[in-house]
C-alpha positions in Angstrom: 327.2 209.8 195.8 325.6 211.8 198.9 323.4 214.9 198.8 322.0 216.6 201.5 318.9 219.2 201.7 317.1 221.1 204.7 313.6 219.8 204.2 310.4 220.5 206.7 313.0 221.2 209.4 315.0 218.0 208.7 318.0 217.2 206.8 317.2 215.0 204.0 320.4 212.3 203.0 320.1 210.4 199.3 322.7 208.0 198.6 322.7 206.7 194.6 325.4 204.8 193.9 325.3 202.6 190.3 323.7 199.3 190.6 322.4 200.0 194.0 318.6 201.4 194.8 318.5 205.3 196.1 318.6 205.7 199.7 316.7 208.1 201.3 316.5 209.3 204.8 316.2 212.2 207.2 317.6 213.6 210.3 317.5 216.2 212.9 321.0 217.5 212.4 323.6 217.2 209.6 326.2 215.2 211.0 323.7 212.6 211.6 322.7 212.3 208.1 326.2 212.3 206.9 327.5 210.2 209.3 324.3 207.9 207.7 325.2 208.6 204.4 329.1 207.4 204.5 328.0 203.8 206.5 325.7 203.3 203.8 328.0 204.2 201.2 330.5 201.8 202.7 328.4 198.8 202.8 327.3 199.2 199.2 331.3 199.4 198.6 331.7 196.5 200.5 329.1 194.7 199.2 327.4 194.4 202.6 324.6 196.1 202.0 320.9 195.4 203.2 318.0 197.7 202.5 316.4 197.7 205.9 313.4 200.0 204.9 310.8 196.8 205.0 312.4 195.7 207.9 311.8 198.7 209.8 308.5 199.2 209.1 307.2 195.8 209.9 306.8 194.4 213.0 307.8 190.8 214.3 303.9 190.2 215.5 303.2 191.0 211.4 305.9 188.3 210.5 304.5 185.6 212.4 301.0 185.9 211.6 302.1 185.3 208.0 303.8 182.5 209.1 301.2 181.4 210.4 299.1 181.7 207.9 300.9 180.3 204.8 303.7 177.8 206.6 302.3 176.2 209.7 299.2 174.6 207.9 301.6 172.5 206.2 303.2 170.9 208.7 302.2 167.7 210.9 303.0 169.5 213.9 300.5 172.5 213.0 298.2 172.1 215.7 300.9 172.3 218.6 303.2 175.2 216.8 300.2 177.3 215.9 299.6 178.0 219.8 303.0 178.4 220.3 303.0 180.7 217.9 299.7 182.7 219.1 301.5 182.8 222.9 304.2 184.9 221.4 302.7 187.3 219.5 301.1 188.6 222.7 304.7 189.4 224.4 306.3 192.2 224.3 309.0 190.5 221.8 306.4 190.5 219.0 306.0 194.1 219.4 309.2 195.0 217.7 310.2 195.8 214.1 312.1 193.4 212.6 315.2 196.1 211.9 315.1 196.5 215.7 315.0 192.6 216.9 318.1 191.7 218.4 320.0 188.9 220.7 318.8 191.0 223.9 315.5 191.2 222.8 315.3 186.7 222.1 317.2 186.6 225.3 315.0 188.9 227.5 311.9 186.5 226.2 313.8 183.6 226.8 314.8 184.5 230.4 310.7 185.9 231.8 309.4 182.1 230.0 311.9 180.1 232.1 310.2 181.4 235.4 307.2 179.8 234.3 307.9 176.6 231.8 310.6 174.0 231.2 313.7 174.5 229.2 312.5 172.0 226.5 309.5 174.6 225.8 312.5 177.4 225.5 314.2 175.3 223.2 311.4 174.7 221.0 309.8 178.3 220.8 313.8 179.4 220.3 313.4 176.8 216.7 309.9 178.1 216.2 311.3 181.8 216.1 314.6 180.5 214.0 312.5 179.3 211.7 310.3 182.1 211.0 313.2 184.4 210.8 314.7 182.2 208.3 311.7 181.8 206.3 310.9 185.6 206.4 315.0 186.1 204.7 314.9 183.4 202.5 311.5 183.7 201.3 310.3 187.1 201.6 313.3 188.8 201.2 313.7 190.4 204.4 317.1 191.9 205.0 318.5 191.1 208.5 320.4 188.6 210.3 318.6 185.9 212.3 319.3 187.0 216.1 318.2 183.7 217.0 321.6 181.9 216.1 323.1 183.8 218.8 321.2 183.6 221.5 322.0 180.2 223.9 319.8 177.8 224.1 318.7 176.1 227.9 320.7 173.0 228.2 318.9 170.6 227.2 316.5 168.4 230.3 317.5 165.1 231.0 315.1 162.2 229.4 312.4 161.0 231.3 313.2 157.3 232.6 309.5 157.1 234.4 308.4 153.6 234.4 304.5 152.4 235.7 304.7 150.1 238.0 302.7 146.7 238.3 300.5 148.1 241.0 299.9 151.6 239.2 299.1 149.9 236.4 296.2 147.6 238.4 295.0 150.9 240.2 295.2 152.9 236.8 293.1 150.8 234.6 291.0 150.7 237.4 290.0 154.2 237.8 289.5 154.4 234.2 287.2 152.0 233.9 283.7 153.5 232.5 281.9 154.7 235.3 279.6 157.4 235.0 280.7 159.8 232.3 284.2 158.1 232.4 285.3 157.6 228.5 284.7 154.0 227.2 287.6 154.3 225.0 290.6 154.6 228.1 291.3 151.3 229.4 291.5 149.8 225.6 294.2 152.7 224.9 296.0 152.5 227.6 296.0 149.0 227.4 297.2 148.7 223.8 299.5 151.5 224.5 301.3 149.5 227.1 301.4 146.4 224.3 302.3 147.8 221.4 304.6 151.3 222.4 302.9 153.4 220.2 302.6 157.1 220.5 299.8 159.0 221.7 299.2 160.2 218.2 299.4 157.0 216.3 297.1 155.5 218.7 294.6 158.2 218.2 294.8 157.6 214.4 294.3 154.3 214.0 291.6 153.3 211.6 289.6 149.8 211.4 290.5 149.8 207.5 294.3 149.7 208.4 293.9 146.9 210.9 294.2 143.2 209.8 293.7 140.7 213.1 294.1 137.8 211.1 297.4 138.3 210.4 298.0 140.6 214.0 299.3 143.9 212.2 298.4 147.4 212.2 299.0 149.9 209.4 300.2 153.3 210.5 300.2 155.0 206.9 302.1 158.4 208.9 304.1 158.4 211.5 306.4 160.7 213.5 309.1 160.2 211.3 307.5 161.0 208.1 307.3 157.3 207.2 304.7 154.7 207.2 305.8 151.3 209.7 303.7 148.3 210.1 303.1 147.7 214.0 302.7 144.0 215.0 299.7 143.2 217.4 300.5 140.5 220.5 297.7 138.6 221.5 296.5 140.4 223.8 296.6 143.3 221.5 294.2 141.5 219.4 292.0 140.7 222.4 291.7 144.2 222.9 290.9 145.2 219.4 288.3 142.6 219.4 286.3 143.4 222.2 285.6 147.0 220.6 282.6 148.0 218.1 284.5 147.4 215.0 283.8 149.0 211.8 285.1 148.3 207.9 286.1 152.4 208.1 286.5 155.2 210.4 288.8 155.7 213.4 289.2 152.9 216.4 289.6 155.9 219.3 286.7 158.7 218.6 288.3 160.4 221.2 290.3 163.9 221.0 293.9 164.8 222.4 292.2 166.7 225.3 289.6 164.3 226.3 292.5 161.8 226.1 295.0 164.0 228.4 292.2 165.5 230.7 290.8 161.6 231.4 294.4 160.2 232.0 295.4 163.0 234.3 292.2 162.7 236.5 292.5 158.9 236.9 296.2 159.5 237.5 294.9 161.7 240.4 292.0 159.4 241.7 295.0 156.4 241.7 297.2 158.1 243.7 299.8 157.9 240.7 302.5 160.8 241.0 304.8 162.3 238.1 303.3 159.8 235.3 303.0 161.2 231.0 300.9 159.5 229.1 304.4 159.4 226.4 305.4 157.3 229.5 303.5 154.5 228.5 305.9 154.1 225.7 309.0 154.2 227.8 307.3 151.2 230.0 306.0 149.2 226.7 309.7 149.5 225.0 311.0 148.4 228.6 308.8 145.6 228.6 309.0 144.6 225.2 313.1 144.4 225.2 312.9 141.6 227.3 310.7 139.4 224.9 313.0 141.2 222.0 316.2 141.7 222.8 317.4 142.2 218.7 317.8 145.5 218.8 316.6 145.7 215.1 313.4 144.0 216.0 312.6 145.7 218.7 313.1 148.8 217.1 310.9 147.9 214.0 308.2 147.4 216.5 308.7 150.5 218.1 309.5 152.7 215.4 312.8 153.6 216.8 314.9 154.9 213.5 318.2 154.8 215.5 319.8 152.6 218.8 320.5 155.9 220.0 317.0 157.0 220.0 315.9 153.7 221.3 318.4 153.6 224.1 316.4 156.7 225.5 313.3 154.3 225.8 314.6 151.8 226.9 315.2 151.5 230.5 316.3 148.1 232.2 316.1 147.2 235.9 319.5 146.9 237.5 318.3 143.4 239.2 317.3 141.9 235.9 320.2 142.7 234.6 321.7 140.7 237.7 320.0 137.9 237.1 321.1 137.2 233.4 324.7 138.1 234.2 323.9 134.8 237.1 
């Protein structure tokens, strides 16, 4: 039942219907606090209703923070989503309550960030929101639909197909050869980069106690995909490892994600080298590699590949060797 009272200049509406918790809001005039009162009324009947009092009161920016706080430290992908994160609690999105967040208000954000970055970062802040969202209903009990599942997404970019080149490569590990305050660490991780087709991440946390050269393997207890994968070492792999000041413990690359990414993209720059990822590395290694592996299965137990599909994307055959086997 409804009951209605002047109060302070207001009309005051109470809903209490059996089973439900007591309603309670005011208005400037009467017919809005009826017309209140019977939506209400029929959502509890309907059993549709959401108590949107915590909703209204906190804000999106509020959300995320505690997202932030108590979720994204437990994922492998922390460091990356927690600036993600940060960037959009300073637009104006972040400023609404969560009662008020809507399609518009995703799409608006989505539509001022495609004037400045790719549709693959749209994509993945549109997940990172989806996810807090979800989290915030099904964990804290926050009472709203996700706007996120209808807003559309960027179509998706085309893969990269970016290949280096024999001479880019020559000019490449040239320019990162230690000169100066040039990184030591460079032409060994490019080099075993290019032999092996691991990522930048594995590469950067390989440790001496998980490499065995005798028997040419290296032990990747994490990867991407949540599992561990042995990675099998060429020769020249091995050479590489060699040459470097081994230890029984302790990392093989003491060299950070920046300091990795800043010294590629400078000697990229000194070479001459246009349009070239470091991640490209592993399109060119799984290119190269298909040719002395061309059991799909092998090839992708070397490259960690968990489906063809997958693979297929980093794989990228040259039309006139393809020529040559078909004679």
């Amino acid at each position: 039942m409804a009951s209605f009272r002047q109060r302070a200049g207001k009309w005051q509406a109470r809903v209490s219907i059996k089973g439900f918790p007591t309603e309670t809001r005011s208005f400037n005039t009467k017919a809005d606090a009826q017309h209140w009162a019977r939506e209400l009324e029929s959502a509890m009947t309907r059993g549709v209703y959401k108590n949107l009092a915590d909703a209204e009161e906190l804000l999106f920016r509020d959300v995320m923070q505690r997202y932030l706080t108590e979720v994204t430290p437990t994922k492998r992908s922390a460091k990356r989503e927690t600036e993600g994160i940060q960037f959009m609690q300073r637009s104006k999105m972040a400023s609404y309550s969560m009662a008020k967040l809507t399609p518009a208000t995703i799409a608006e954000y989505r539509d001022q960030r495609l004037k400045t970055v790719s549709a693959g970062t749209i994509i993945r802040e549109i997940c990172i929101l989806s996810s807090m969202i979800n989290h915030a209903r099904r964990e804290w009990g926050l009472a709203i639909d996700n706007p996120c599942a209808l807003v559309r997404k960027p179509a998706s970019p085309i893969g990269r197909n970016r290949l280096l080149k024999a001479d880019e490569e020559a000019r490449l590990l040239e320019e990162l050869k230690p000169r100066k305050r040039r990184s030591p660490w460079m032409v060994p991780l490019v080099t075993l980069a290019l032999e092996t087709a691991m990522r930048r991440g594995e590469l950067l946390s390989l440790r001496w106690e998980h490499i065995d050269l005798a028997t040419q393997t290296a032990l990747l207890p994490l990867t991407k995909n949540g599992t561990s994968r042995v990675v099998p070492l060429s020769r020249k792999a091995v050479a590489v490892l060699a040459e470097l000041s081994r230890s029984d413990y302790g990392p093989v690359f003491p060299i950070s994600h920046m300091t990795m990414h800043n010294c590629f993209t400078d000697a990229c720059k000194r070479a001459g080298i246009k349009n070239l990822h470091f991640h490209d590395l592993r399109h060119t290694a799984t290119s190269r590699l298909a040719e002395k592996l061309p059991n799909v299965i092998e090839l992708a137990a070397v490259t960690g590949h968990q489906t063809i599909q997958m693979l297929k994307r980093y794989y990228h055959p040259k039309a006139e060797t393809l020529a040559q086997k078909l004679g």
